[in-house]
PyMOL Python script that loads the backbone (N, CA, C, O; Angstrom):
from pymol import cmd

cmd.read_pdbstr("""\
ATOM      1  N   UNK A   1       0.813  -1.208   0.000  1.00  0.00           N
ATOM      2  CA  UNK A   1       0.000   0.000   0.000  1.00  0.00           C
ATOM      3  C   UNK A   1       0.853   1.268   0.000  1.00  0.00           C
ATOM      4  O   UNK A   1       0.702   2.260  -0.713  1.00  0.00           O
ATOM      5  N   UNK A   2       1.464   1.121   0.617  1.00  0.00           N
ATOM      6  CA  UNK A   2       2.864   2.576   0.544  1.00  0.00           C
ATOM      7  C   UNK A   2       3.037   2.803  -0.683  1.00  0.00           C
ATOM      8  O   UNK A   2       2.619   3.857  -1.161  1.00  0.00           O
ATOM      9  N   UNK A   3       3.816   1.682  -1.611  1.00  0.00           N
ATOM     10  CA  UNK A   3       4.086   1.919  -2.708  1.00  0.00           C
ATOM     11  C   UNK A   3       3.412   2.529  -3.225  1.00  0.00           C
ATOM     12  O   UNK A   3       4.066   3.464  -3.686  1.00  0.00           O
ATOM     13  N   UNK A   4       1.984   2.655  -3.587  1.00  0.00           N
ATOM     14  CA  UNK A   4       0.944   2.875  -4.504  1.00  0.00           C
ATOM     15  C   UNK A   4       0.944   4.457  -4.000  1.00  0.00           C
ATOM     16  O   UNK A   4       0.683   5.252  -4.903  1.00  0.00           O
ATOM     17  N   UNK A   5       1.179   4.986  -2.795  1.00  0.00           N
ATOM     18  CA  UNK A   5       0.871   6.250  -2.313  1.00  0.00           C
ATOM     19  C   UNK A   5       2.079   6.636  -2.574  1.00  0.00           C
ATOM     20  O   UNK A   5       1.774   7.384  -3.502  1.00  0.00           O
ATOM     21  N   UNK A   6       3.377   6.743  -2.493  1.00  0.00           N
ATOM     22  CA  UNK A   6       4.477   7.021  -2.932  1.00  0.00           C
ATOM     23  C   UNK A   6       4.479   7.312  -4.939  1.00  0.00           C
ATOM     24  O   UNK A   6       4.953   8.228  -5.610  1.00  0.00           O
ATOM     25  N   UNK A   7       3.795   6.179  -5.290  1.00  0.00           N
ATOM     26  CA  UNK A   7       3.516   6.626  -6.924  1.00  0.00           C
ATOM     27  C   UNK A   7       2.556   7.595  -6.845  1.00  0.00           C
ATOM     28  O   UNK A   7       2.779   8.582  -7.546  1.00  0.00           O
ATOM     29  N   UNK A   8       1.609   7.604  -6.232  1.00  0.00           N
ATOM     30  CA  UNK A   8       0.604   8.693  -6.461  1.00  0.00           C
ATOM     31  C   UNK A   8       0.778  10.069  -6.474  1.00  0.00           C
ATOM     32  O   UNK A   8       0.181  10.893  -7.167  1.00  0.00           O
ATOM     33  N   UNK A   9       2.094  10.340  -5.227  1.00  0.00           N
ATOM     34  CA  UNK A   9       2.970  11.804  -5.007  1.00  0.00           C
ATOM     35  C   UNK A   9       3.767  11.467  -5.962  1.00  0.00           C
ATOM     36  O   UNK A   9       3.343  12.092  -6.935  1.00  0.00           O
ATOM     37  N   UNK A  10       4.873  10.721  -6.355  1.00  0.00           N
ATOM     38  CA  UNK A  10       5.731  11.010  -7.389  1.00  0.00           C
ATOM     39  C   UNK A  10       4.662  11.638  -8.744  1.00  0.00           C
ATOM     40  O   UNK A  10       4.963  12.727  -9.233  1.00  0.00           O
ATOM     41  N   UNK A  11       3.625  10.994  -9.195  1.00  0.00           N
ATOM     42  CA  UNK A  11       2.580  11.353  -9.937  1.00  0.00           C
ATOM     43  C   UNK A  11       2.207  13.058 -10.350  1.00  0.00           C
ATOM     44  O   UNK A  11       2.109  13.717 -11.385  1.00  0.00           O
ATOM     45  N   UNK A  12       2.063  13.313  -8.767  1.00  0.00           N
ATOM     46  CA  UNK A  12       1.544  14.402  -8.553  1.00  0.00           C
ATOM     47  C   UNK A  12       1.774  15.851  -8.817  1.00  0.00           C
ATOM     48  O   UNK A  12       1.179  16.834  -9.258  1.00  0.00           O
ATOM     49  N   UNK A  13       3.300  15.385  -8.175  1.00  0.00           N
ATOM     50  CA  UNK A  13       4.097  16.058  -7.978  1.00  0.00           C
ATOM     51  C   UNK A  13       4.720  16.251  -9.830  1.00  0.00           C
ATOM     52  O   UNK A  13       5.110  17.350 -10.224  1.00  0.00           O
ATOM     53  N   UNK A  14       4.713  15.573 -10.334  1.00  0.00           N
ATOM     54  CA  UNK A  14       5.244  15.111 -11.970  1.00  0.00           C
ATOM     55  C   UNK A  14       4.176  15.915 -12.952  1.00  0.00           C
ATOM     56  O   UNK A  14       4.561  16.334 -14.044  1.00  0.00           O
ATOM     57  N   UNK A  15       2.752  16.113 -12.479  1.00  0.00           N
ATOM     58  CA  UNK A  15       1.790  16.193 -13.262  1.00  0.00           C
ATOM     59  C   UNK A  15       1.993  17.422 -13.121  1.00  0.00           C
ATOM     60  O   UNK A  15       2.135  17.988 -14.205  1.00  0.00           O
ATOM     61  N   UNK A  16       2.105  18.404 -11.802  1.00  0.00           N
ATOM     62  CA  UNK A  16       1.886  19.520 -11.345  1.00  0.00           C
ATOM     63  C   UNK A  16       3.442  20.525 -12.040  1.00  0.00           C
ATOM     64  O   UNK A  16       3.557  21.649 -12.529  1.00  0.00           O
ATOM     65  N   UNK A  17       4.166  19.688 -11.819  1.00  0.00           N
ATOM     66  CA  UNK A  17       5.493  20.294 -12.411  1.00  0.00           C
ATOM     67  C   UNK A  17       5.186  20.584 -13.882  1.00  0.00           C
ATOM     68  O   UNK A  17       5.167  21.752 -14.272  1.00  0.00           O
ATOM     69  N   UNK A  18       4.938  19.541 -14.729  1.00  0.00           N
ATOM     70  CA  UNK A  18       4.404  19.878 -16.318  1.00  0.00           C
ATOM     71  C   UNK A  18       3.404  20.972 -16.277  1.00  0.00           C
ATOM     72  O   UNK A  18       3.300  21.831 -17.153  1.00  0.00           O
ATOM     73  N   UNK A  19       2.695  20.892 -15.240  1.00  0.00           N
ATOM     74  CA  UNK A  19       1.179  22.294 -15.401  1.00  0.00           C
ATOM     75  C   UNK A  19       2.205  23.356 -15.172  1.00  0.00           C
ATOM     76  O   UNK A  19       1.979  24.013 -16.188  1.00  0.00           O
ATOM     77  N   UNK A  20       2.729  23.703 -14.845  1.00  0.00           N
ATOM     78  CA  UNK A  20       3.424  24.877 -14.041  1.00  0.00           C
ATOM     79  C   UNK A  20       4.492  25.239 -15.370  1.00  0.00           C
ATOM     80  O   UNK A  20       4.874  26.406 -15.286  1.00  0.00           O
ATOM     81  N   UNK A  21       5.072  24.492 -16.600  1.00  0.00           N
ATOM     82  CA  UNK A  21       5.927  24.883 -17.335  1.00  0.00           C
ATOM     83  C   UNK A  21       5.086  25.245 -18.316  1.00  0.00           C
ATOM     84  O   UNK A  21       5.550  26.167 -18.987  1.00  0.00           O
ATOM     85  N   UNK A  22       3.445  24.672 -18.844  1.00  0.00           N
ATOM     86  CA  UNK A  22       2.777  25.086 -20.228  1.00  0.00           C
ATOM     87  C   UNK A  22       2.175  26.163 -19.042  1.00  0.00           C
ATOM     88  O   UNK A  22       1.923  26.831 -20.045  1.00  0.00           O
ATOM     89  N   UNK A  23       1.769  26.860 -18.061  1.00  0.00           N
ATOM     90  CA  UNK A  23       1.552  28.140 -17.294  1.00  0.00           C
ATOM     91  C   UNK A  23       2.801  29.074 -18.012  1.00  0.00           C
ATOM     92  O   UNK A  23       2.838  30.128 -18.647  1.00  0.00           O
ATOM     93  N   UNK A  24       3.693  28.173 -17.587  1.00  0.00           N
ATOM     94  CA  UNK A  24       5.188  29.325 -17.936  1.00  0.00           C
ATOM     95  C   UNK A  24       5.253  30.131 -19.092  1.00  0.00           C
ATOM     96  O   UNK A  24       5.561  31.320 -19.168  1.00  0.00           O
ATOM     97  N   UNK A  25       4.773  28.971 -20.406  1.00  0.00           N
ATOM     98  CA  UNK A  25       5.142  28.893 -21.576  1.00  0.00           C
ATOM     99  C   UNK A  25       4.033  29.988 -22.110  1.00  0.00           C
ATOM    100  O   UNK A  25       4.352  30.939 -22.823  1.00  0.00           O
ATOM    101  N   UNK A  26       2.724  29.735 -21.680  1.00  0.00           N
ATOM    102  CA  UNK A  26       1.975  30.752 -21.567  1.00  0.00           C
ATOM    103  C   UNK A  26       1.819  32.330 -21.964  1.00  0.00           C
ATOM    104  O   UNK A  26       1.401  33.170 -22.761  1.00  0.00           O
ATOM    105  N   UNK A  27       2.593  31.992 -20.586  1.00  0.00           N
ATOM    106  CA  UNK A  27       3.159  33.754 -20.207  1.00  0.00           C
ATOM    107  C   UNK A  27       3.597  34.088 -20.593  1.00  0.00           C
ATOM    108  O   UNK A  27       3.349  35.225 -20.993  1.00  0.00           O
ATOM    109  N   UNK A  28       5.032  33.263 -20.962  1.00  0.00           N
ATOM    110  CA  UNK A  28       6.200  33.877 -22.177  1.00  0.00           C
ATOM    111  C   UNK A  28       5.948  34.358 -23.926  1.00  0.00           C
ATOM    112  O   UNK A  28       6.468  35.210 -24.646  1.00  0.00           O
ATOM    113  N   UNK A  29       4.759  33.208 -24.144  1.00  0.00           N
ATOM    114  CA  UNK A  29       4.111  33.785 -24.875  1.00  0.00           C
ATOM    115  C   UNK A  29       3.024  34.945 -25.359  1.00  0.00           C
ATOM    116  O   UNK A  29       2.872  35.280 -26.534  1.00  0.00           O
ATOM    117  N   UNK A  30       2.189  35.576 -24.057  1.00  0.00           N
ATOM    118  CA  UNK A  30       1.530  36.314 -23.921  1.00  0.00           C
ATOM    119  C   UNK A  30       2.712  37.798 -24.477  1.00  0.00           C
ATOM    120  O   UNK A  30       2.573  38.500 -25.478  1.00  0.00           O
ATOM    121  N   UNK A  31       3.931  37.887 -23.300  1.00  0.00           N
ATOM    122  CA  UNK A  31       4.847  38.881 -22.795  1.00  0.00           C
ATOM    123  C   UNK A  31       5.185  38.687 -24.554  1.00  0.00           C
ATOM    124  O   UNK A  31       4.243  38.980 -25.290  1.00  0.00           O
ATOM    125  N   UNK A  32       6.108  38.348 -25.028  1.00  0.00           N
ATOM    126  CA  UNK A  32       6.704  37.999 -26.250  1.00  0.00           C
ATOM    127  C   UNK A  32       5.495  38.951 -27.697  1.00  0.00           C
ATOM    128  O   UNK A  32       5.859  39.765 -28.547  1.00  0.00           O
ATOM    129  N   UNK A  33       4.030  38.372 -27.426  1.00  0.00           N
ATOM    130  CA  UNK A  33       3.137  39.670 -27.914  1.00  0.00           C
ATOM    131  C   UNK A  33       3.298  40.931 -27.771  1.00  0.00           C
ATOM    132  O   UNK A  33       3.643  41.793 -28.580  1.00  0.00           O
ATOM    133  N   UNK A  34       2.870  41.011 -26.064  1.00  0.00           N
ATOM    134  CA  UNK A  34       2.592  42.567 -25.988  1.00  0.00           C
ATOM    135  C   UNK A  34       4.299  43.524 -26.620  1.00  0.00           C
ATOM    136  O   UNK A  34       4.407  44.639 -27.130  1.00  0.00           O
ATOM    137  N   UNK A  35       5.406  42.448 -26.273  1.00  0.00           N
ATOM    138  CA  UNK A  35       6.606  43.182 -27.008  1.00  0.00           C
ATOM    139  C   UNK A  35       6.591  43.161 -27.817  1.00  0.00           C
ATOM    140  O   UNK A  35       7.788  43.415 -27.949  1.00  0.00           O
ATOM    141  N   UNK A  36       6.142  43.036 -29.105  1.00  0.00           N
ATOM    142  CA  UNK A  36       6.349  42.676 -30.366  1.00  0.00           C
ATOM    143  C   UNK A  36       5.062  43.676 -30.822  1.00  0.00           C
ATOM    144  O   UNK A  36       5.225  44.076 -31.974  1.00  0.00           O
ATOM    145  N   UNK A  37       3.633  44.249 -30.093  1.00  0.00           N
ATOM    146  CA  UNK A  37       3.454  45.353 -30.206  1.00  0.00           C
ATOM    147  C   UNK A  37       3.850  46.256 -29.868  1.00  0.00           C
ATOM    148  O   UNK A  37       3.773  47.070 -30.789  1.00  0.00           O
ATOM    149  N   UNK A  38       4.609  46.995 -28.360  1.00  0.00           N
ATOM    150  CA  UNK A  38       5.313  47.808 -28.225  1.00  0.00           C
ATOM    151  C   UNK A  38       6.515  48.357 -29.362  1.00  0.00           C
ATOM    152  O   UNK A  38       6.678  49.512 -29.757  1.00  0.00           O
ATOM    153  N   UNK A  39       7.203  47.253 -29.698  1.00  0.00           N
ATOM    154  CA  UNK A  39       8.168  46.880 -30.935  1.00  0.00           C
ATOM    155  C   UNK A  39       7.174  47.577 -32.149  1.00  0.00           C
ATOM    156  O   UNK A  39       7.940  48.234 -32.854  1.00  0.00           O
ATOM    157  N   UNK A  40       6.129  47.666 -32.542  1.00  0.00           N
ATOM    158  CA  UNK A  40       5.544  48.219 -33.612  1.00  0.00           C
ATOM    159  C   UNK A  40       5.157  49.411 -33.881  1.00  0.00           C
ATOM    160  O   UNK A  40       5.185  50.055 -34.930  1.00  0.00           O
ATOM    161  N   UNK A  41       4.556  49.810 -32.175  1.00  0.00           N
ATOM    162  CA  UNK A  41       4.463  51.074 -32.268  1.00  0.00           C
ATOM    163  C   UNK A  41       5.524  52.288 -32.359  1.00  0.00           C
ATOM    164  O   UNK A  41       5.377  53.417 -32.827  1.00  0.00           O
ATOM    165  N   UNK A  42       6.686  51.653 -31.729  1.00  0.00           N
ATOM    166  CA  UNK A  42       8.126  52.226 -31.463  1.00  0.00           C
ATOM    167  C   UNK A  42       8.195  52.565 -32.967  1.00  0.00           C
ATOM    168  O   UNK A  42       8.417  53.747 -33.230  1.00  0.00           O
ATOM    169  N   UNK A  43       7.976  51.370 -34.385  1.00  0.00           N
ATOM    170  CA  UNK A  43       8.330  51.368 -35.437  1.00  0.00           C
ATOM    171  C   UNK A  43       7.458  52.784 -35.960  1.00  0.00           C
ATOM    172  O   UNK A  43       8.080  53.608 -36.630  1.00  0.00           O
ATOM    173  N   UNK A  44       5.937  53.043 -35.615  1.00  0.00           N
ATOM    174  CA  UNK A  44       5.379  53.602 -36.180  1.00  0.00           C
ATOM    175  C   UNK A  44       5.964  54.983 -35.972  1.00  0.00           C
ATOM    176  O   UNK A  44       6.130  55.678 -36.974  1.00  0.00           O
ATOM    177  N   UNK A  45       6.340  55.520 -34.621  1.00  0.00           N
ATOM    178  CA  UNK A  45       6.295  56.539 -34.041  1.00  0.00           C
ATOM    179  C   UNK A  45       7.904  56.878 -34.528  1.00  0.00           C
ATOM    180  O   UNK A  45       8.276  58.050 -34.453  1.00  0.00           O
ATOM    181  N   UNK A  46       8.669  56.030 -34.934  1.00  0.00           N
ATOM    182  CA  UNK A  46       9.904  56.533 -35.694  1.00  0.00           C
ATOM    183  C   UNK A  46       9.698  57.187 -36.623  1.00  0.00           C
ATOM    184  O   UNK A  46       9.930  58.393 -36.703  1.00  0.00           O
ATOM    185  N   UNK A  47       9.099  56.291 -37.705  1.00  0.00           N
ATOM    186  CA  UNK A  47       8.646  56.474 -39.228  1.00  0.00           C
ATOM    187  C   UNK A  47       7.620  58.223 -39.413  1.00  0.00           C
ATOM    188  O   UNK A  47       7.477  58.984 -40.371  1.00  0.00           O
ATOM    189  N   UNK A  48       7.178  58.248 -38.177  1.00  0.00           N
ATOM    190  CA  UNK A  48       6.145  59.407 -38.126  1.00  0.00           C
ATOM    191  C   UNK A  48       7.505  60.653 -37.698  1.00  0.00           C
ATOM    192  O   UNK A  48       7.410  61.819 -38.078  1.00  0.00           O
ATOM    193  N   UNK A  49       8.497  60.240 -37.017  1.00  0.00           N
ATOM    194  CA  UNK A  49       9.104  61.362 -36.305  1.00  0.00           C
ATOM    195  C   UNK A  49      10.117  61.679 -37.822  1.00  0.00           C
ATOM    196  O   UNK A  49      10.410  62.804 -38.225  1.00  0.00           O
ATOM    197  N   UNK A  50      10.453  60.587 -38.366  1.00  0.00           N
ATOM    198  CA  UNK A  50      11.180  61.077 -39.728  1.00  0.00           C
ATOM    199  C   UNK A  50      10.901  61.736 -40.458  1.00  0.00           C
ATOM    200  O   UNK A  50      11.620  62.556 -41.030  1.00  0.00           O
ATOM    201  N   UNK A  51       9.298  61.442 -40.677  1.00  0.00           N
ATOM    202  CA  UNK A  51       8.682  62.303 -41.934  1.00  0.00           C
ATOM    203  C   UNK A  51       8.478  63.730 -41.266  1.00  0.00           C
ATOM    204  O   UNK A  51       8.547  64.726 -41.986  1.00  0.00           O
ATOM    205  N   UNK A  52       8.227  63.851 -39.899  1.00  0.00           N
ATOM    206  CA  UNK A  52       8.009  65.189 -39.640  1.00  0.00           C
ATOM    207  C   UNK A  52      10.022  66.211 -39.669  1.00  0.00           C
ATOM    208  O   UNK A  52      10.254  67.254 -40.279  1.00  0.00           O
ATOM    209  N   UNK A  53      10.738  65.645 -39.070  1.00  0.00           N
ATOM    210  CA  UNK A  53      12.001  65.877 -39.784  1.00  0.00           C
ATOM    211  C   UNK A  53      12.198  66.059 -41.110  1.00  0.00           C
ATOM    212  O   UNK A  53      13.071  66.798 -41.565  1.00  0.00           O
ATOM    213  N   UNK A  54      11.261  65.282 -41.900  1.00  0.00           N
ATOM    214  CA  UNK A  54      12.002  65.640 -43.593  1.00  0.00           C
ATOM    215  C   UNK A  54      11.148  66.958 -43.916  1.00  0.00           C
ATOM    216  O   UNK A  54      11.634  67.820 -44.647  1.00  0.00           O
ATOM    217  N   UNK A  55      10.065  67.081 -43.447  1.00  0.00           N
ATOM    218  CA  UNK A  55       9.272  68.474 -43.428  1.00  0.00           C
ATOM    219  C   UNK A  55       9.782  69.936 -42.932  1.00  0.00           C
ATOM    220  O   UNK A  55       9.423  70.994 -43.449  1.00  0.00           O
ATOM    221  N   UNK A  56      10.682  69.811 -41.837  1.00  0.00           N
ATOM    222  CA  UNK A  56      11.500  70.814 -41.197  1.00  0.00           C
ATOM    223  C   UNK A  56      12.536  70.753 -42.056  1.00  0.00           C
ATOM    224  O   UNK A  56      12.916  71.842 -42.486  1.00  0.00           O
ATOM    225  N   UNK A  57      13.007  69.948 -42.367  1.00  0.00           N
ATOM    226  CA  UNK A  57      14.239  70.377 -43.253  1.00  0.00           C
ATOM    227  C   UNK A  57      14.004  70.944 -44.140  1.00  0.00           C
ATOM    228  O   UNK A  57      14.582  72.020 -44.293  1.00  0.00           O
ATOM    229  N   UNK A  58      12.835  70.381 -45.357  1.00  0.00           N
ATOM    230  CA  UNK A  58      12.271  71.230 -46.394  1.00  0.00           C
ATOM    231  C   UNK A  58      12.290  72.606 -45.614  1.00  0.00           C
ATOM    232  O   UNK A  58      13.202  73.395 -45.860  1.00  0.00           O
ATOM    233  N   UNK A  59      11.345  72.915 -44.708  1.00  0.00           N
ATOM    234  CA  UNK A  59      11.076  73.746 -44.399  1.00  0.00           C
ATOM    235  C   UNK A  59      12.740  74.844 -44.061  1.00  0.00           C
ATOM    236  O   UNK A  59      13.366  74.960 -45.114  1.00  0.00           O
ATOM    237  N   UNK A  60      12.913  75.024 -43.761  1.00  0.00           N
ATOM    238  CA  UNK A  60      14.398  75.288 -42.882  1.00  0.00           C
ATOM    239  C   UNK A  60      15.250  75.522 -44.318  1.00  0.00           C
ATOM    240  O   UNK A  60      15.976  76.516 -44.289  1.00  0.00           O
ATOM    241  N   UNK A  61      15.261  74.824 -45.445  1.00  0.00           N
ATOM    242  CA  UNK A  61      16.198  74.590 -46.068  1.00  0.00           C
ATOM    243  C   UNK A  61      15.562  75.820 -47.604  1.00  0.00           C
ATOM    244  O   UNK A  61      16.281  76.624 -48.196  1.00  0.00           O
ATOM    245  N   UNK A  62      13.992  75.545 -47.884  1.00  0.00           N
ATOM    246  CA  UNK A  62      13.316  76.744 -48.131  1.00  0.00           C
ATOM    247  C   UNK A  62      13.510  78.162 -47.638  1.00  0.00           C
ATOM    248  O   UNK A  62      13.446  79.125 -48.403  1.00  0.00           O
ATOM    249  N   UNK A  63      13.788  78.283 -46.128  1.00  0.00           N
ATOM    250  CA  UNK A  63      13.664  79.980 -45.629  1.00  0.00           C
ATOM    251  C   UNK A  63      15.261  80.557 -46.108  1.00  0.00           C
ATOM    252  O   UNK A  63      15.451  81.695 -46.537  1.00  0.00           O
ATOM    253  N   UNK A  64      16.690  79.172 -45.874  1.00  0.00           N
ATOM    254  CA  UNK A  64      17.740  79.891 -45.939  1.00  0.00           C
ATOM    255  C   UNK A  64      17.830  80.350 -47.610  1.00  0.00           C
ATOM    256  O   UNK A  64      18.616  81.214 -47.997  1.00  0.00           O
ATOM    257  N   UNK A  65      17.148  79.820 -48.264  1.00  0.00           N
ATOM    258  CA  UNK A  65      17.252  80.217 -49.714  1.00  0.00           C
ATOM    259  C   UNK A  65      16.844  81.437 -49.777  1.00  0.00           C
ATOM    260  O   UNK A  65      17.699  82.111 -50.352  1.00  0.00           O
ATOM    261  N   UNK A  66      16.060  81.973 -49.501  1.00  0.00           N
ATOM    262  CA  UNK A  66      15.180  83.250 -49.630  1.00  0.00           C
ATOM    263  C   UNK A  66      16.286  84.799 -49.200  1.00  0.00           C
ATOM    264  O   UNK A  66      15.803  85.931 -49.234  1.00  0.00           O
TER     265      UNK A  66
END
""", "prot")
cmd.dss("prot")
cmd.show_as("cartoon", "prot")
cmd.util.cbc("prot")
cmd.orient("prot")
C-alpha cells in the first residue's frame, strides 16, 4: 500500500510540475506579444518622427534660400 501512495505523489508532484511549465510557456508567450506590439508602435512613431524631420528640413532649407 505505501508503494501505490508514494507513486501517487511522485505522480503528482510530476503532473503539477508539467502544469506549471505550459503556465510558464503561456506567459512567455503572452509577454513575447505585448513586445512585439510595443516593438511596432516604437516602429510607427519613428517612421512618423522622420517624416516630420524631412518636413522641417524642407522647411528650414526653403527659408535659408530666400
Amino acid at each position: 500500500m505505501a508503494g501505490l501512495e508514494l507513486a501517487e505523489v511522485i505522480l503528482a508532484v510530476i503532473i503539477g510540475t508539467l502544469a506549471a511549465i505550459v503556465y510558464s510557456l503561456r506567459v512567455l508567450i503572452l509577454m513575447e506579444k505585448r513586445v512585439a506590439s510595443m516593438e511596432e508602435n516604437i516602429q510607427k512613431m519613428t517612421r512618423h518622427l522622420v517624416q516630420d524631420e524631412a518636413v522641417i528640413k524642407r522647411a528650414v532649407t526653403k527659408k535659408s534660400r530666400r
